[in-house]
N, C-alpha and C positions, 0 to 999 in steps of 0.2 A: 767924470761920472760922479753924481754927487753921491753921498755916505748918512744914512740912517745914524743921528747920534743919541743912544741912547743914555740917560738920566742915570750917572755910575756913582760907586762911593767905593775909595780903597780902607777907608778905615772899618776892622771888627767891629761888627756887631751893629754896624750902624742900619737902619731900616727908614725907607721914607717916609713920613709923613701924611704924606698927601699925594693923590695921581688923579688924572683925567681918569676916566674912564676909557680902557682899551692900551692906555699908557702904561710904558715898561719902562723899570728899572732894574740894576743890577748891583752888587757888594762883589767886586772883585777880590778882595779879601777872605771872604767869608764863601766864594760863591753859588752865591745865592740870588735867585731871579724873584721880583715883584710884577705886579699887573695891579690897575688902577680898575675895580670893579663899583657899582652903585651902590656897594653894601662898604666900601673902605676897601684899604689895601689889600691883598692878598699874596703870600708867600706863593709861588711855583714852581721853582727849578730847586731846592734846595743842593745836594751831593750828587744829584742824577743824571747830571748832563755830563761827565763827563767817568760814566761809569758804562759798562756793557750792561743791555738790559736782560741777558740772562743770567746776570750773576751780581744782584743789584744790594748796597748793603746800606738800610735806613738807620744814621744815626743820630737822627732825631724826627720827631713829630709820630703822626699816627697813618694806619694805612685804613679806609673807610669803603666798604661794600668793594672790598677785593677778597677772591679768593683764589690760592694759592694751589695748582693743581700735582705740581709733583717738583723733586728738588727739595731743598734744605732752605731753613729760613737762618740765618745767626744773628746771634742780634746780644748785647751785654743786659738788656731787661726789658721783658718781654708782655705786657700788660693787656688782657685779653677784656672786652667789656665794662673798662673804669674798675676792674675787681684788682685784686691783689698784684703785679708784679712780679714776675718774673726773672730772678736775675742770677740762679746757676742749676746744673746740672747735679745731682746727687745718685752716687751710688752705694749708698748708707744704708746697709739691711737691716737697721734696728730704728725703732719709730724715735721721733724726734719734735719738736716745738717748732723747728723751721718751718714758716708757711711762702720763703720764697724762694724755695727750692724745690723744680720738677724731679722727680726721682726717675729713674731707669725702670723697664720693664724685669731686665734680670735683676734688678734689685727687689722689685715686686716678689718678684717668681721665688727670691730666695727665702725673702721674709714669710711667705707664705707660704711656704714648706716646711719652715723651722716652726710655723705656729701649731702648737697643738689645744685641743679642746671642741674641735668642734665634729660635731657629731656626720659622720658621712653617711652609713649603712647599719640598720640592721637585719641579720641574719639569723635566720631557724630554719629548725628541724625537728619533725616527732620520729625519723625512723632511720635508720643506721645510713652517716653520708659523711661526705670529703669536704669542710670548710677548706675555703682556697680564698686569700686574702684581697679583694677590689683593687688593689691597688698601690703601689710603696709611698704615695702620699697618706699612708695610712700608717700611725705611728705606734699607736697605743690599740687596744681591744679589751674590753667586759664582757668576761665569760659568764655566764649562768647555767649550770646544769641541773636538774631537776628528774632526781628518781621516778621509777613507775609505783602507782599504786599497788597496795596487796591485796586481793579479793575477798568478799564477803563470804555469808554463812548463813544459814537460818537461826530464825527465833532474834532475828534483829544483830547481830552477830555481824560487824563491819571490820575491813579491812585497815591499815593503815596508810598516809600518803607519804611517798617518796622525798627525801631529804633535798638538801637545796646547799648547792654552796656555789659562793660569787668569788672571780678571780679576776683582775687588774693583771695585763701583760704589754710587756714592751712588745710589739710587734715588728720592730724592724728586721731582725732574725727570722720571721716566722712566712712562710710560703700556703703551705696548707698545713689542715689537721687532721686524724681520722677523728669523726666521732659515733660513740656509739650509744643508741636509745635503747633505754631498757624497756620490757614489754611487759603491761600487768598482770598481777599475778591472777589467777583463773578461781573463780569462785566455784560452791557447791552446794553441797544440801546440811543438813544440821549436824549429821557428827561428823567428827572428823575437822583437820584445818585446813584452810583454805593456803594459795600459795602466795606466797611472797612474790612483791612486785620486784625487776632487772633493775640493776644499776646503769645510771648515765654516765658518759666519761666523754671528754674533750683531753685526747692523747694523753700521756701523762701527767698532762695539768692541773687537773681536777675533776672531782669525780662526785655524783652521789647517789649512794644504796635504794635499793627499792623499799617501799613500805612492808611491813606483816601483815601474813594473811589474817583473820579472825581465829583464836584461840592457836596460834604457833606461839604464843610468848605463856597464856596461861587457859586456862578452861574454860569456857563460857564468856571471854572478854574481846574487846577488839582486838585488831592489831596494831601493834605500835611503829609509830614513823621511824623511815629511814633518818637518814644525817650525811650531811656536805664533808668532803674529806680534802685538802689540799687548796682550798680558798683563803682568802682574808676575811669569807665570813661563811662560817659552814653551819645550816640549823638541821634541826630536826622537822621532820615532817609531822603534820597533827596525829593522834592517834585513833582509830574509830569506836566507834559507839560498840556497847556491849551485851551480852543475854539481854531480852525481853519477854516476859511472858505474854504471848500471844497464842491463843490454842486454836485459835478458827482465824477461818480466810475471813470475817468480817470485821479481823481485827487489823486495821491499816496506820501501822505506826511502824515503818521499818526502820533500820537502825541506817543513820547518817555515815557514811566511810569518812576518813579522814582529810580535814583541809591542807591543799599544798600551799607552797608558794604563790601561785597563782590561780588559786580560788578554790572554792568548795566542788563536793561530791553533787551528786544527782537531788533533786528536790521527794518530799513523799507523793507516793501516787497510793493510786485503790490496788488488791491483791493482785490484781489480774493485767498491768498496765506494764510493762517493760519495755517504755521508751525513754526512761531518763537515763540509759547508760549512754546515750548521745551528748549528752550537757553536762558530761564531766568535765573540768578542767583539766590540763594534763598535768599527771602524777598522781592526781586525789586519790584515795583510797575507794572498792567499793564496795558498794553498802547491801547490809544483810536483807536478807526477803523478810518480808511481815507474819508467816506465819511456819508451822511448824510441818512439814509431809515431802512426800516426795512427786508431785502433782510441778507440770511445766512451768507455777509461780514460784516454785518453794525455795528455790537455788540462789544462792545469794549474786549477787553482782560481778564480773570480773573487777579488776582494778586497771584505773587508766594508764595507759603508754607515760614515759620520761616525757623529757624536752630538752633542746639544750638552742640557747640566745646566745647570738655574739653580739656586740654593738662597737661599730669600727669609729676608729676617732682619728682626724688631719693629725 
C-alpha cells in the first residue's frame, strides 16, 4: 500500500521555506504543521493536534474572529486587540501603576467600598420624620439643620431667621435618626411680640433654635436670629427689620424678616397683597405688615417652618 511522505524537520524551530501550494509540512520537534498557500507558507497545526478540543491551551500565536462561548480561557498573557497584555491576575484592593494586571471583581467590590467621597443621596425634610440611612455603603453623612422662623408685627416690625448648624458624622454606626422640624413662630398685629420660631434637631446630634419673633428681644425691633448648637459650624440666623413709620395703608414698605441659611424672606408687595408667605425660604424670618390697624393686612407675617439636609457619602 504505498505511504503519503510528508516534507518533516526534527530540528526546533526549524520552519520551511518554501511549499507548493496545497503542500504539507511538519516539525516533528516542535510539532508543528505547515501548508504551502499562494500568499507563502502558512503555520496550521501548532499545539492542537494532539490536545482535546474542549480543553484546548494556546501557547503561542493569536486566536482571530473566535468567540469563546462558556468555559475558561488560561493563558500566561493574554492580549486583547494589539492593546496592552495581559499577563496575571490581581487581587490588590489598593490602586496601583500595574497596567498588566486584570484585577478581581472582589477586589473591585472591596476597593470600592473602602472608597469614600462620593456623593450618593440627598435627604430632607420640612416637618417632623425618621432619617433611615440608603444604605451601608454609606460611610460618612452632612447634617444641616436649620431653625424656623420668628413672626412678624406691624409698623414693619420682622421676625427673625432660625440658626443653622452643619455636622460631618461617621455613619457606619448609624441606622436611623429621629429628626425634628421646628414650626414658625405666628405673627400679629402691632402691640405685643410676636412668637419665636421651633428648634430643628437631627437626634442628639445637632440642633438649631428658632428665630425671635419682632420686639421678644427689645421694643419696636426685629427679632433676632436663632444659632446652630453641636455642629462644626453653628451660625446665627439673620435678624429682621425694625419699627417703621407707616400710618396709612398707602404706605407699602414692609419690613423684610430675617435671612436664613438658605435664603431670604418674602419680597415687598402693596397693603393688601398676602401671597409672599409662599416664597419664603425655610427658616427665614417673617416680615412685618406695612401699616399700622387691626384691618385683615395689618398682621405681620408668621415665620417659616426649620429644615433639616443630610447628604450621604460612599
Amino acid at each position: 500500500m504505498p505511504k503519503i511522505k510528508l516534507k518533516s524537520s526534527s530540528t526546533p524551530g526549524a520552519v520551511p521555506s518554501s511549499l507548493q501550494v496545497g503542500e504539507l509540512a511538519v516539525n516533528t520537534a516542535d510539532n508543528q504543521s505547515y501548508i504551502g498557500t499562494s500568499d507563502g507558507v502558512r503555520k496550521i497545526g501548532g499545539t492542537l493536534a494532539n490536545q482535546d478540543s474542549n480543553n484546548v491551551a494556546i501557547t503561542g500565536g493569536t486566536v482571530t474572529n473566535t468567540s469563546i462561548s462558556s468555559g475558561s480561557l488560561a493563558t500566561n498573557s493574554l492580549q486583547l486587540n494589539s492593546g496592552q497584555a495581559v499577563t496575571s491576575l490581581s487581587t490588590d484592593t489598593a490602586l496601583g501603576i500595574n497596567n498588566s494586571a486584570l484585577v478581581s471583581q472582589s477586589a473591585v467590590n472591596t476597593y470600592t467600598d473602602a472608597a469614600t467621597g462620593g456623593l450618593k443621596r440627598i435627604w430632607s425634610t420640612t416637618s417632623n420624620n425618621t432619617y433611615t440611612k440608603s444604605g451601608t455603603d454609606v460611610k460618612r453623612i452632612k447634617v444641616i439643620c436649620v431653625g424656623a422662623g420668628g413672626g412678624g408685627r406691624g409698623y414693619g416690625e420682622s421676625g427673625g431667621a432660625g440658626g443653622m448648624s452643619e455636622l460631618a458624622l461617621d455613619a457606619t454606626g448609624i441606622t436611623s435618626v429621629s429628626v425634628t422640624i421646628g414650626g414658625g413662630g405666628g405673627g400679629g398685629q402691632y402691640y405685643g411680640a410676636s412668637g419665636q420660631g421651633g428648634a430643628t434637631s437631627f437626634g442628639g446630634y445637632c440642633s438649631a433654635s428658632g428665630g425671635y419673633g419682632s420686639n421678644q428681644n427689645y421694643t419696636h425691633t426685629g427679632g433676632h436670629g436663632g444659632n446652630g448648637s453641636g455642629g462644626n459650624l453653628n451660625i446665627h440666623g439673620g435678624g429682621g427689620s425694625g419699627h417703621k413709620n407707616c400710618h396709612s395703608a398707602s404706605y407699602h414698605n414692609p419690613g423684610h424678616g430675617g435671612q436664613s441659611f438658605f435664603g431670604g424672606a418674602n419680597a415687598g408687595h402693596h397693603y393688601s397683597e398676602r401671597w409672599a408667605q409662599e416664597q419664603m425660604a425655610p427658616g427665614s424670618g417673617g416680615a412685618g405688615s406695612n401699616f399700622y390697624g387691626n384691618g385683615a393686612f395689618s398682621a405681620g407675617y408668621n415665620g417659616q417652618y426649620g429644615i433639616c439636609v443630610v447628604y450621604e457619602y460612599r
